[in-house]
Backbone as JSON, one array per atom type, in Angstrom:
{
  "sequence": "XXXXXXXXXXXXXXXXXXXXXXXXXXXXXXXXXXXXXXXXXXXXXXXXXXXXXXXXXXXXXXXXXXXXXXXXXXXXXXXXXXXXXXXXXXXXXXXXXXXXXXXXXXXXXXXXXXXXXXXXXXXXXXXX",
  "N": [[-6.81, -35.43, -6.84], [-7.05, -35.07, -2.86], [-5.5, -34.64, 0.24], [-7.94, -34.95, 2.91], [-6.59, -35.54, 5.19], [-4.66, -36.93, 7.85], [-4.28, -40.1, 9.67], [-3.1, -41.05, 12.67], [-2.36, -43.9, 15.32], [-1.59, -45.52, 18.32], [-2.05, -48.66, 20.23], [-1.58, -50.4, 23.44], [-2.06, -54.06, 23.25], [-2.74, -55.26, 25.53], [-4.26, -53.69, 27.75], [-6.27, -54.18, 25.56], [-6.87, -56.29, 25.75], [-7.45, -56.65, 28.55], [-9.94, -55.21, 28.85], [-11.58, -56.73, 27.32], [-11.47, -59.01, 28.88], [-12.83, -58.33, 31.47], [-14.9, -56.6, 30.41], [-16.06, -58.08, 28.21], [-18.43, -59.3, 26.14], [-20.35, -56.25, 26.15], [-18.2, -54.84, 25.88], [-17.44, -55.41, 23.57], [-19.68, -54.84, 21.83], [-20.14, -52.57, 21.74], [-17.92, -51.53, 20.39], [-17.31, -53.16, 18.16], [-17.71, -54.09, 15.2], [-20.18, -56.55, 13.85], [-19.08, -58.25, 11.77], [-16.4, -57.48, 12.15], [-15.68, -59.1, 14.52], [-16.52, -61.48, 14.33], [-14.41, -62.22, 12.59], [-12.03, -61.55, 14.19], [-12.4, -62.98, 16.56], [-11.62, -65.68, 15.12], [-9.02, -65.95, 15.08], [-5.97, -66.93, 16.37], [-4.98, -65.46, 18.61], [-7.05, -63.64, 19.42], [-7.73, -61.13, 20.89], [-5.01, -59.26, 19.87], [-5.84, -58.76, 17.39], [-8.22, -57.65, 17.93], [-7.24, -54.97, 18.58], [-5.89, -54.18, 17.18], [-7.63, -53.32, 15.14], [-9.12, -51.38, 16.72], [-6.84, -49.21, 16.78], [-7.09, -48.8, 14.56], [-9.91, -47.49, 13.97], [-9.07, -45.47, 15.73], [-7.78, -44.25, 14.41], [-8.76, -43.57, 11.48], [-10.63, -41.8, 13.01], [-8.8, -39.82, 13.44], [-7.68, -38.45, 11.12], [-10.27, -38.1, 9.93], [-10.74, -35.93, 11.36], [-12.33, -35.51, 13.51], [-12.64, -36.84, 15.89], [-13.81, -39.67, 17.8], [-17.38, -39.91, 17.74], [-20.04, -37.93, 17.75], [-19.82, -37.28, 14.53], [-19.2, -39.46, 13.85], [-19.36, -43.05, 15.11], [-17.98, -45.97, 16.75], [-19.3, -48.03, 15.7], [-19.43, -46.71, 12.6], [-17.19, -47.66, 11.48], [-15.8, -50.48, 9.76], [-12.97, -52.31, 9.61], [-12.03, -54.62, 7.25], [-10.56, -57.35, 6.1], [-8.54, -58.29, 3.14], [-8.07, -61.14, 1.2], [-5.56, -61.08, 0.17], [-4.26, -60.5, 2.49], [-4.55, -57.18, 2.88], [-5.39, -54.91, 4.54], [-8.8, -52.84, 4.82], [-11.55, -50.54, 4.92], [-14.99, -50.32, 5.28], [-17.07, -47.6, 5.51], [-20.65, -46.61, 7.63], [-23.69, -45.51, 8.25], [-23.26, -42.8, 9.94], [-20.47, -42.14, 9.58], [-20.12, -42.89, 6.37], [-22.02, -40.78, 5.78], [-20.46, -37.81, 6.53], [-18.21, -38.84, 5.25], [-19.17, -38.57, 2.66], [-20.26, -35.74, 2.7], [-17.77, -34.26, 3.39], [-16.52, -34.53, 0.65], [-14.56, -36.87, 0.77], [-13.34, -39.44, -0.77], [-11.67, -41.82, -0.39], [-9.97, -43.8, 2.48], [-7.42, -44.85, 2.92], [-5.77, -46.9, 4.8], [-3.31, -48.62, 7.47], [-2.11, -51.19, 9.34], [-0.38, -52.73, 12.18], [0.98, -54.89, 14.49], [2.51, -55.45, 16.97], [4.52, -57.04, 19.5], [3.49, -55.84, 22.43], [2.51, -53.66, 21.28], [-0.39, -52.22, 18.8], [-0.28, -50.72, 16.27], [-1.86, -48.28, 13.95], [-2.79, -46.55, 10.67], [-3.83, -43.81, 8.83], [-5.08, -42.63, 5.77], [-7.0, -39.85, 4.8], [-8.57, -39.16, 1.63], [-9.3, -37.04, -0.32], [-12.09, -36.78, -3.33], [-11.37, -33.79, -4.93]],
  "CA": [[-7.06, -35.91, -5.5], [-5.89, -34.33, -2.19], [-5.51, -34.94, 0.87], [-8.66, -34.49, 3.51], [-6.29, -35.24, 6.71], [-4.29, -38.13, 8.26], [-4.48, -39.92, 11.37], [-2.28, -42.32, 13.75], [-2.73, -44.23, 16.98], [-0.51, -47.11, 18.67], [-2.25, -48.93, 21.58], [-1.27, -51.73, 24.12], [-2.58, -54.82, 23.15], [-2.59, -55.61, 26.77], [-5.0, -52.61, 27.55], [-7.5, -54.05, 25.25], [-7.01, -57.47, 26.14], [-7.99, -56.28, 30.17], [-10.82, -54.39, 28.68], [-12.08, -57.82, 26.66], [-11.9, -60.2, 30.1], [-13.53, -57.29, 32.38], [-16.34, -56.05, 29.78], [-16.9, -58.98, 27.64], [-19.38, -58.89, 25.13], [-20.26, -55.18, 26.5], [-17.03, -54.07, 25.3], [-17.01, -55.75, 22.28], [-20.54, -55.12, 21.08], [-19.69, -50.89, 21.79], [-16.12, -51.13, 19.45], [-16.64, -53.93, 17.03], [-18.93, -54.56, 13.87], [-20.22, -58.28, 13.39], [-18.21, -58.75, 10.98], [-15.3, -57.61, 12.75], [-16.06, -59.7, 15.89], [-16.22, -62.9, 13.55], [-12.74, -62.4, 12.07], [-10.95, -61.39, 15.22], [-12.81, -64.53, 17.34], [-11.64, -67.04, 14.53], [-7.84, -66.05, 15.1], [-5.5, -67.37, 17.48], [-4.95, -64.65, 19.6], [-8.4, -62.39, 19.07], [-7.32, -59.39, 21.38], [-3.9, -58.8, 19.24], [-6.9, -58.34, 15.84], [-9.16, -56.54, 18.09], [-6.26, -54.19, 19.26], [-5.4, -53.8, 15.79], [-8.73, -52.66, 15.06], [-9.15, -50.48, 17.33], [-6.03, -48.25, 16.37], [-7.67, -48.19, 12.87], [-10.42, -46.92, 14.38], [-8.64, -43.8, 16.1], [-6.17, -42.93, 13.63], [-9.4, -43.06, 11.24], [-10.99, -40.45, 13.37], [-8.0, -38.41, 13.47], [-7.91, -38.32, 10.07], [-11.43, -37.0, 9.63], [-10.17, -34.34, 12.2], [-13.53, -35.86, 14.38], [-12.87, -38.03, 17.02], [-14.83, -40.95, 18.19], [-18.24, -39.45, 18.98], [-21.14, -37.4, 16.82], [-20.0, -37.59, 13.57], [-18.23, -40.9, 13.51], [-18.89, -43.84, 15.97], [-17.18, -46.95, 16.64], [-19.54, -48.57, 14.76], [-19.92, -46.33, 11.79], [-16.59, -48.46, 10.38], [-15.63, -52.0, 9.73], [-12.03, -53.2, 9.77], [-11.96, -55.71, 7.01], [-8.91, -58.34, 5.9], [-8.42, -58.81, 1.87], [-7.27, -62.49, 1.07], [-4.13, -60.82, -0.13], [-3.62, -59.61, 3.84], [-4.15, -55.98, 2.9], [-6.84, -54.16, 5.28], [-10.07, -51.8, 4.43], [-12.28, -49.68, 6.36], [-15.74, -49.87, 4.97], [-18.21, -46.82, 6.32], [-21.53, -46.57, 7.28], [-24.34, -44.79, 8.76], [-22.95, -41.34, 9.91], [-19.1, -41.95, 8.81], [-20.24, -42.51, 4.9], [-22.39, -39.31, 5.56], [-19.46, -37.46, 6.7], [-17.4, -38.85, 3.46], [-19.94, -37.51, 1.21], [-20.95, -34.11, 2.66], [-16.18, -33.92, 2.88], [-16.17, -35.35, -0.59], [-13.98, -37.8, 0.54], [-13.46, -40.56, -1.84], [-11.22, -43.35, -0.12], [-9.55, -43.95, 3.11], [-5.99, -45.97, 2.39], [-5.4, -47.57, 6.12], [-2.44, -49.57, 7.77], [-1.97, -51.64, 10.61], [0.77, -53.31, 12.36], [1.58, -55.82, 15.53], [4.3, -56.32, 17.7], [4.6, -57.94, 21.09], [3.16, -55.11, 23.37], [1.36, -52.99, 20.95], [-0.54, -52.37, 17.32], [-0.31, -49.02, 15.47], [-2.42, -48.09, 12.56], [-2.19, -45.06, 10.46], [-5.1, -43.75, 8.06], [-5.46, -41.1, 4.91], [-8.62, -39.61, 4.15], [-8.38, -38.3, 0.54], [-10.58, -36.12, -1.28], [-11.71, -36.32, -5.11], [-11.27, -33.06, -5.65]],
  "C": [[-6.21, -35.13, -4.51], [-6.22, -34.75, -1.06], [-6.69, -34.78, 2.18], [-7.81, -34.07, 5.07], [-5.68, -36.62, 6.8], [-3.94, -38.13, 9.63], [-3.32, -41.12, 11.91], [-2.43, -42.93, 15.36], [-1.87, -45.62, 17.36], [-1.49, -47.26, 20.09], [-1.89, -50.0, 22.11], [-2.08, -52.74, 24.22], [-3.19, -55.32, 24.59], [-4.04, -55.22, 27.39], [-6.26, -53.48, 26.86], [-7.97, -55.65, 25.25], [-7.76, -57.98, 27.4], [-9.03, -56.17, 29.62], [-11.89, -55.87, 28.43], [-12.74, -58.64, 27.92], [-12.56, -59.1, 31.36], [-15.29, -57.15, 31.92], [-16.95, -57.01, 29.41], [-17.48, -58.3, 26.62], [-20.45, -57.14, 25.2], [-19.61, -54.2, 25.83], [-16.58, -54.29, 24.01], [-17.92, -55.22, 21.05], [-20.57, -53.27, 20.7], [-19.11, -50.47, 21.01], [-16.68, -51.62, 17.94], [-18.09, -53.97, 16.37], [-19.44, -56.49, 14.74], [-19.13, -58.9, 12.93], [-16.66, -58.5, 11.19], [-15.38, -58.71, 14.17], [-15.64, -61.26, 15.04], [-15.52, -63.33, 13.17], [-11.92, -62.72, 12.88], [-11.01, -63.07, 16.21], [-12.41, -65.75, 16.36], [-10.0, -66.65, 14.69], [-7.15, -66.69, 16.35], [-5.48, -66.12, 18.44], [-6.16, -63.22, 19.11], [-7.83, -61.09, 19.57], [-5.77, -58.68, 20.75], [-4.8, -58.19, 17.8], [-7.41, -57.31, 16.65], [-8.3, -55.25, 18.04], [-5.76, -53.33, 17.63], [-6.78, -52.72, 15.39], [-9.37, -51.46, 15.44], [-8.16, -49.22, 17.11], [-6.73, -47.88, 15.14], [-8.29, -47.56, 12.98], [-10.02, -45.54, 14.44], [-8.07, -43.48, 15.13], [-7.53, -42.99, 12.17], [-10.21, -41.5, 11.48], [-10.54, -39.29, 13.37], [-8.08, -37.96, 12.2], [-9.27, -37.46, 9.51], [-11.64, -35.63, 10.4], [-11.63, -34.5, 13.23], [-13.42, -36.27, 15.81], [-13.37, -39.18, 16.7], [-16.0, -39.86, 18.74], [-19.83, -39.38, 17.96], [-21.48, -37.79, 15.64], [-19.28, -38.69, 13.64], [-18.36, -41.6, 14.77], [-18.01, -45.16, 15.64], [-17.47, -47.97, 15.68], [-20.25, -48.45, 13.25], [-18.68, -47.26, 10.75], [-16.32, -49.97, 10.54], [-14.64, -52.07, 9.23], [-12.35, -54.39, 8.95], [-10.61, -55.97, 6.7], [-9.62, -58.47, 4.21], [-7.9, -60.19, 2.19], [-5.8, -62.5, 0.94], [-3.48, -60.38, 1.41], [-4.34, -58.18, 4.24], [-5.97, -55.56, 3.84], [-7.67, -52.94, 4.78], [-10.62, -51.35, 5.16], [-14.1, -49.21, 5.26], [-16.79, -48.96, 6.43], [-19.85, -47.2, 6.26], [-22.49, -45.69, 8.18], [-23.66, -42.95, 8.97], [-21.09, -40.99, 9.36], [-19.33, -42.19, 7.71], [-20.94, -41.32, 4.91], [-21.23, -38.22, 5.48], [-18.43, -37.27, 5.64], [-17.92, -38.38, 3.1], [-20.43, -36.51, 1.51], [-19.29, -33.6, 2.67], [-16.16, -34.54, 1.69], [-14.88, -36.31, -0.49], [-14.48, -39.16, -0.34], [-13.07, -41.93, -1.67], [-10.76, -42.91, 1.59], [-8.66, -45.08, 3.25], [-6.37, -46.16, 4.2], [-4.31, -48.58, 6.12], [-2.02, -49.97, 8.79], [-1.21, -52.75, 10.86], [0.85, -53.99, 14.21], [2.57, -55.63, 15.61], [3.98, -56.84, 19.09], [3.24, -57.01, 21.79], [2.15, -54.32, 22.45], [1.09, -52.8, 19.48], [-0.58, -50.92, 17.6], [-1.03, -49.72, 14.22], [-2.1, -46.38, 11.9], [-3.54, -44.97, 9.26], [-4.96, -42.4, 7.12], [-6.6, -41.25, 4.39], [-8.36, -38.86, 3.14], [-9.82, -38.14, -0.32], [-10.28, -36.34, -2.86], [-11.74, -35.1, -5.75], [-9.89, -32.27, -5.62]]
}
């Protein structure tokens, strides 16, 4: 296994908290899966999950050395929660293409809170 690329992003919860009471369902339906939307809305404070989410997001993209755009939109991944805590990033539509024409194989991810802002961090590793 080796490494494809790794990514990082910290943003101000704050920031995407504005964005939430401005856009609304606009801004949510652009970023978030379903199934991220359903998680974050059943927590106490939703825009501290979304916020979280959203870093996973970028520091995904960096990682695939892409962006946000062509090959990878916002809602090519999904931000899930294990029972144990630990977070996942299933792909789909043009980000599992992407994995399998880079033979990537996984994408480890990790994401973190504090007061003011979440960071995530992301490795895209190859099976070969």
């Amino acid at each position: 296994m080796q490494i494809f690329g790794i990514g990082i992003d910290v943003v101000e919860i704050e920031r995407i908290e504005e964005s939430i009471e401005k856009f609304g369902d606009k801004f949510l339906d652009r970023l978030f899966t379903a199934d991220e939307r359903a998680y974050c809305d059943s927590q106490k404070r939703p825009h501290v999950n979304y916020a979280g989410r959203f870093a996973v997001k970028e520091a995904v993209a960096k990682s695939f050395g892409t962006g946000i755009g062509k090959e990878l939109s916002w809602l090519d991944m999904t931000i899930l929660r294990a029972p144990s805590g630990e977070p996942s990033v299933v792909f789909s539509g043009a980000g599992k293409e992407f994995m399998q024409k880079n033979k990537i194989v996984s994408v480890k991810i990790s994401l973190t809170h504090a007061k003011q802002y979440a960071a995530a961090n992301a490795i895209a590793i190859t099976g070969c």
